[in-house]
DRENZAMAR-354516 format. One record per residue (C-alpha): y, x, z; residue in one letter. Coordinates in Angstrom, 2 decimals. Example, Ala and Ser with C-alpha at 12.3 -4.5 7.8 and 13.67 -1.06 7.14 Angstrom:
! DRENZAMAR-354516
+---------+---------+---------+---------+
!   north !    east !      up ! residuo !
+---------+---------+---------+---------+
!   -4.50 !   12.30 !    7.80 !       A !
!   -1.06 !   13.67 !    7.14 !       S !
+---------+---------+---------+---------+
***
This chain:
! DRENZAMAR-354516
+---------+---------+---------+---------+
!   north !    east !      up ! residuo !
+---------+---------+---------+---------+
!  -35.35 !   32.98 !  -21.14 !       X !
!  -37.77 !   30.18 !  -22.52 !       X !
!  -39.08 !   30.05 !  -19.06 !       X !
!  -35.65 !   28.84 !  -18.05 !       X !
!  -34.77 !   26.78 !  -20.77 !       X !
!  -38.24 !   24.83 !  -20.22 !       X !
!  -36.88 !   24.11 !  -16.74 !       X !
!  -33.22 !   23.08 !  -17.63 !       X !
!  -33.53 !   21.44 !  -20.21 !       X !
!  -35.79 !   18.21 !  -18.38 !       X !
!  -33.61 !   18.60 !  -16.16 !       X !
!  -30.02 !   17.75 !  -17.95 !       X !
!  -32.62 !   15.39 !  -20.02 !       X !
!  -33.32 !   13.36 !  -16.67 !       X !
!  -29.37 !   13.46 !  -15.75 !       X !
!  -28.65 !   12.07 !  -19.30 !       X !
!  -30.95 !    9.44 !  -19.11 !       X !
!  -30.45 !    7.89 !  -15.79 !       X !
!  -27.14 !    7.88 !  -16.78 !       X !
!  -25.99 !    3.96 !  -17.97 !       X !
!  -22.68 !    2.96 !  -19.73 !       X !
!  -20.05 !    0.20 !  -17.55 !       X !
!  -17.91 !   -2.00 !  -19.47 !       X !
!  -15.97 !   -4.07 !  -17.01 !       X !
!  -12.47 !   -6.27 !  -16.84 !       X !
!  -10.49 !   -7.79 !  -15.00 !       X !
!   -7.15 !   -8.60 !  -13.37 !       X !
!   -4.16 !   -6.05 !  -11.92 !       X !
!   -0.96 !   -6.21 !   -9.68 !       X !
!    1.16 !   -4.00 !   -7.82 !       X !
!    4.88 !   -3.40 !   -7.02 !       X !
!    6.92 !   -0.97 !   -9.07 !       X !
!    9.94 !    1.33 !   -8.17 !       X !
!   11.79 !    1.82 !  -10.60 !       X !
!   15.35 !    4.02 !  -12.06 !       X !
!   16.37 !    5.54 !  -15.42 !       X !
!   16.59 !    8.92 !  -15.89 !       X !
!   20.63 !    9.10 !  -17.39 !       X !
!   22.59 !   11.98 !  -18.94 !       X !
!   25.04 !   12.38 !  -17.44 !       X !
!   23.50 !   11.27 !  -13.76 !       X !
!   23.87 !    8.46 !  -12.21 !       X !
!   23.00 !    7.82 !   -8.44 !       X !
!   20.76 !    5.83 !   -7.66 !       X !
!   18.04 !    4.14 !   -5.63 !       X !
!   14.90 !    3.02 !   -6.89 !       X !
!   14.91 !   -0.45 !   -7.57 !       X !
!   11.67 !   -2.52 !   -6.38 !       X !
!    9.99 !   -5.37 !   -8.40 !       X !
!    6.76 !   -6.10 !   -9.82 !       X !
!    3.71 !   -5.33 !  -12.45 !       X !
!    0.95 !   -7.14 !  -13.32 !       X !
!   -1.64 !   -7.85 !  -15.74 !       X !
!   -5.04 !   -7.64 !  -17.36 !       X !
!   -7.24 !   -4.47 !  -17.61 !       X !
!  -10.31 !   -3.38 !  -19.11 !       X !
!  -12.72 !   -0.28 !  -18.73 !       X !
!  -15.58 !    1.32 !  -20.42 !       X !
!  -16.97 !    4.52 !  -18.75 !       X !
!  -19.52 !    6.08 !  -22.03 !       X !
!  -20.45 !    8.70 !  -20.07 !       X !
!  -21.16 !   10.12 !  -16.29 !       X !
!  -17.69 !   10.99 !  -14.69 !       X !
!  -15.44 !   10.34 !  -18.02 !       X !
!  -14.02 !    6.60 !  -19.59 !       X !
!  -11.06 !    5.42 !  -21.08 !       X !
!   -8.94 !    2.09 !  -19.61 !       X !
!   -6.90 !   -0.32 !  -21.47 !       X !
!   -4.31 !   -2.53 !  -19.58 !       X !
!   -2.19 !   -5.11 !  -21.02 !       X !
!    0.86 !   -5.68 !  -18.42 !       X !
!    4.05 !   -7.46 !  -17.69 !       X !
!    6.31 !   -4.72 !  -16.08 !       X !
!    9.64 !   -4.94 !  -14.29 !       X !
!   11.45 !   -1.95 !  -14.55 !       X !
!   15.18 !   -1.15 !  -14.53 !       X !
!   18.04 !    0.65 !  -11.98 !       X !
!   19.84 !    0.13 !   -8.90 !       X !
!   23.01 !    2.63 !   -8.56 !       X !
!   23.78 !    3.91 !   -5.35 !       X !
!   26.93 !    5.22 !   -4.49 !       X !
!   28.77 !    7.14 !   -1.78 !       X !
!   30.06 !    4.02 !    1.11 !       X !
!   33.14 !    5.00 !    0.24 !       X !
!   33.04 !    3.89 !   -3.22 !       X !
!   32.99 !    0.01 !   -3.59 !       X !
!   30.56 !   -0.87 !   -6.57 !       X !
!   27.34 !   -1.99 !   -6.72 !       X !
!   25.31 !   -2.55 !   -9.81 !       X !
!   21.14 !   -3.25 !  -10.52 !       X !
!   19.87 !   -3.94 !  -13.82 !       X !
!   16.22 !   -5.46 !  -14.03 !       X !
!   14.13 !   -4.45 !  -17.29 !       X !
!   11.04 !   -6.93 !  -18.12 !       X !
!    8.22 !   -5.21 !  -20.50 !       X !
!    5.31 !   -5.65 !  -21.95 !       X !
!    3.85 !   -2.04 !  -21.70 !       X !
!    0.11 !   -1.31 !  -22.73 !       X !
!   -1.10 !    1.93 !  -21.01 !       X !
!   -4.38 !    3.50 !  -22.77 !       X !
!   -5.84 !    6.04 !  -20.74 !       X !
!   -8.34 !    8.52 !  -19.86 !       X !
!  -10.90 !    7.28 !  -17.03 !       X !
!  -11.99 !   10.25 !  -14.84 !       X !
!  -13.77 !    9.64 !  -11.60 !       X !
!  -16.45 !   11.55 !   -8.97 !       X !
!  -18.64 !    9.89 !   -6.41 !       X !
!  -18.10 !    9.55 !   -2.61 !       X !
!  -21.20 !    7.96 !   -1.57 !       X !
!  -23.03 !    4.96 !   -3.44 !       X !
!  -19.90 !    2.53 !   -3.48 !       X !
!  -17.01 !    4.96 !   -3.50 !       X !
!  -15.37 !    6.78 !   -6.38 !       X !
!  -12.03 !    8.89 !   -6.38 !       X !
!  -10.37 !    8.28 !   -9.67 !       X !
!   -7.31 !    9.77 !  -11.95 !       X !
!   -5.86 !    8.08 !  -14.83 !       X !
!   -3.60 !    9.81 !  -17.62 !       X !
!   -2.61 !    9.32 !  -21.20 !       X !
!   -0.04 !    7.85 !  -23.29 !       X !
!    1.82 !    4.35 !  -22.63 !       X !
!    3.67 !    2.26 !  -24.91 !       X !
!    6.24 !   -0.75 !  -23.99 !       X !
!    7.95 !   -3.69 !  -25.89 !       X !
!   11.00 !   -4.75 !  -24.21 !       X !
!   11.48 !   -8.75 !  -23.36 !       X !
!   14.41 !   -9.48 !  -21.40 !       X !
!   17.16 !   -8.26 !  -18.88 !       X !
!   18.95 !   -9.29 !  -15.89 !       X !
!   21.49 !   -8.29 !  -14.03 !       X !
!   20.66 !   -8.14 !  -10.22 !       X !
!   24.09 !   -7.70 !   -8.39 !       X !
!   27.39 !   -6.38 !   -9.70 !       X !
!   31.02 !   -6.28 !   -8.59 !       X !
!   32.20 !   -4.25 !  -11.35 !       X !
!   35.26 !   -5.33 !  -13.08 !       X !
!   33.78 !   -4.79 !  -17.26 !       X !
!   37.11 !   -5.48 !  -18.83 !       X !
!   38.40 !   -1.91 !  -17.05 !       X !
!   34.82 !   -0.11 !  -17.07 !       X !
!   33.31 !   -0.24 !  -20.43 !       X !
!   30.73 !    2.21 !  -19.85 !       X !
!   27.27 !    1.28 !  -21.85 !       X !
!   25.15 !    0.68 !  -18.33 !       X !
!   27.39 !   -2.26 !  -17.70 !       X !
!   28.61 !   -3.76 !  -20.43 !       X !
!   25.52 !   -2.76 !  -23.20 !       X !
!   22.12 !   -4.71 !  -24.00 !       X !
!   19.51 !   -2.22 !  -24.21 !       X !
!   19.55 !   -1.46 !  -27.51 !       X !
!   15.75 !    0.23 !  -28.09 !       X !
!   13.22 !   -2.48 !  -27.64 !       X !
!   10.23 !    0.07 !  -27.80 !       X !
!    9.37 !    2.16 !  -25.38 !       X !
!    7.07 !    5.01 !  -24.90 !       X !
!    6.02 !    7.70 !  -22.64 !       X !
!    2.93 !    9.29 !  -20.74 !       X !
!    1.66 !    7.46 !  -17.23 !       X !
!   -0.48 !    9.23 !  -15.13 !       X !
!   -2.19 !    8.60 !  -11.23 !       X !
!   -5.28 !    8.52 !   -9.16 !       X !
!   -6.60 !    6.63 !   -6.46 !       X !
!   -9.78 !    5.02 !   -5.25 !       X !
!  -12.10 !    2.48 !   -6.04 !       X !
!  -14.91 !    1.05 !   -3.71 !       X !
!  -17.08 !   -0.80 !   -5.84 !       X !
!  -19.07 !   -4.15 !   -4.12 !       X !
!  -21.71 !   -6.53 !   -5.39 !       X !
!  -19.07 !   -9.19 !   -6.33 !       X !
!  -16.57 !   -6.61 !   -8.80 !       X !
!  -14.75 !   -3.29 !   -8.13 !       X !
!  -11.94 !   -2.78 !   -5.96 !       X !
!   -9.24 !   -0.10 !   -7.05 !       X !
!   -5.83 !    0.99 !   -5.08 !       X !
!   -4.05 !    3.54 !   -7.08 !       X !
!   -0.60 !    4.83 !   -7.92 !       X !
!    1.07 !    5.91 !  -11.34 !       X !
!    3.68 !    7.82 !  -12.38 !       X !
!    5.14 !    6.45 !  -15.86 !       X !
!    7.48 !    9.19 !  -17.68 !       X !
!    9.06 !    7.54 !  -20.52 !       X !
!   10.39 !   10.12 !  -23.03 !       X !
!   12.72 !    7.47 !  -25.15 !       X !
!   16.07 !    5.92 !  -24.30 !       X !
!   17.06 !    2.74 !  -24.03 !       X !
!   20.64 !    3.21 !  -25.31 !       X !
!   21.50 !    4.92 !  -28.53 !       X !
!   22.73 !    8.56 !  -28.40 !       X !
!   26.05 !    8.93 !  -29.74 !       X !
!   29.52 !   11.54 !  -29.65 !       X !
!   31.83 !    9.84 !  -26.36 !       X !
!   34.45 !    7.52 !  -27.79 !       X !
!   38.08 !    7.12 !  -26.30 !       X !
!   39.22 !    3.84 !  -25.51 !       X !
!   43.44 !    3.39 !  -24.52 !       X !
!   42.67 !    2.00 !  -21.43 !       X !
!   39.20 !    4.06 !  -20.38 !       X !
!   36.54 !    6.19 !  -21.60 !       X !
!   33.49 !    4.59 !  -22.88 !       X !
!   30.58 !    6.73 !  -23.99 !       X !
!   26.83 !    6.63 !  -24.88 !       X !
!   24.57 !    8.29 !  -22.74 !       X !
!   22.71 !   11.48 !  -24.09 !       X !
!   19.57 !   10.52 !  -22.53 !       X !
!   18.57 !    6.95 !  -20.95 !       X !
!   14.40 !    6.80 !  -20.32 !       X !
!   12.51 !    5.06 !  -18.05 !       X !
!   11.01 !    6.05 !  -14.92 !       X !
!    8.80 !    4.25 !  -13.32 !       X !
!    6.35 !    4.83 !   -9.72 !       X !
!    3.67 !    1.84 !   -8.84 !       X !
!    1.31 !    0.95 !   -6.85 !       X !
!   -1.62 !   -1.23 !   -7.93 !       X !
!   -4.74 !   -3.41 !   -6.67 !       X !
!   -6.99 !   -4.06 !   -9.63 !       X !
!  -10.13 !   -5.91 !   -9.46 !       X !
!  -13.09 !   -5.03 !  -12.54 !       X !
!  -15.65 !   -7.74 !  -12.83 !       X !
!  -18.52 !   -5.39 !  -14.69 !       X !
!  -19.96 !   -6.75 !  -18.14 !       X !
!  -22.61 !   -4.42 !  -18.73 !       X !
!  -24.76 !   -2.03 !  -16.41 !       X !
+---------+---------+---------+---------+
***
């Protein structure tokens, strides 16, 4: 057994110390595709914008980081009905989300690395817009037409992988995310009768959000 040990242990010792830490930054963009998860449903399509934004990395040991981002996200829904049903409606969402994550990534030769991100995001909402609409909101009262989001802050967990080929001028990533947001946007409340319709809160209202991202890392320390 000490015969072993005095042949491991030099060994991980080596590993350890060739090892060095990488702080890096830099820049991020992507498109997003986006809906909100309602209850009860409603159809719809993802609806395609933009993110973008400023991140930053520290890997403190071999294989394992964490990575902060700072981003303006578009977000929001695009219902998508039956042709035989004459409405159309999009709502777009603008946040400023901050995603802090864990950084785990193996080797594919000297310049490549296959990465995964995961952890939790949070989100401030900024402002809305309303994309298209032909819906008549003095018949159809319900809260996705006629209601400002009412919950400016948002959170959820955001989770992806991709790859990142790393060059003598910065890193190059291309990756995709999943963002699950477990709050609402409207309030939960009973339904409410109305004489001439039926308005109603929605049970659940969260964001869901898929995008694809180029980041570039400009590395501090080696």
């Amino acid at each position: 057994m000490i015969g072993i040990l005095s042949l491991v242990i030099p060994q991980i010792v080596s590993a350890q110390g060739n090892f060095q830490s990488e702080l890096s930054w830099g820049v991020n963009g992507g498109v997003s595709m986006s809906s909100v998860s309602f209850n009860p449903r409603i159809p719809q399509s993802k609806l395609r914008q933009g993110v973008g934004g400023l991140s930053a990395r520290y890997i403190s040991e071999k294989h394992f980081g964490i990575q902060c981002e700072l981003n303006y996200s578009q977000r929001g829904w695009k219902e998508m009905y039956p042709d035989s049903v004459n409405r159309h409606y999009s709502r777009s969402l603008a946040y400023l989300e901050l995603p802090v994550l864990t950084h785990i990534y193996f080797e594919t030769g000297k310049r490549g690395r296959i990465i995964f991100n995961l952890g939790p995001q949070i989100g401030y909402f900024l402002s809305q817009k309303e994309l298209e609409s032909n819906i008549d909101k003095n018949k159809d009262k319900t809260p996705n037409y006629v209601m400002s989001i009412q919950n400016r802050f948002d959170w959820g967990l955001c989770f992806g992988g991709g790859f990142e080929f790393r060059t003598d001028i910065g890193n190059f990533i291309l990756d995709g995310r999943y963002y699950f947001g477990l709050s609402d946007i409207f309030d939960n409340s009973k339904i409410v009768k109305n004489p001439e319709t039926v308005a109603f809160n929605f049970a659940a209202s969260s964001n869901q959000v898929i995008c694809v991202k180029l980041t570039y890392l400009f590395k501090l320390k080696n």
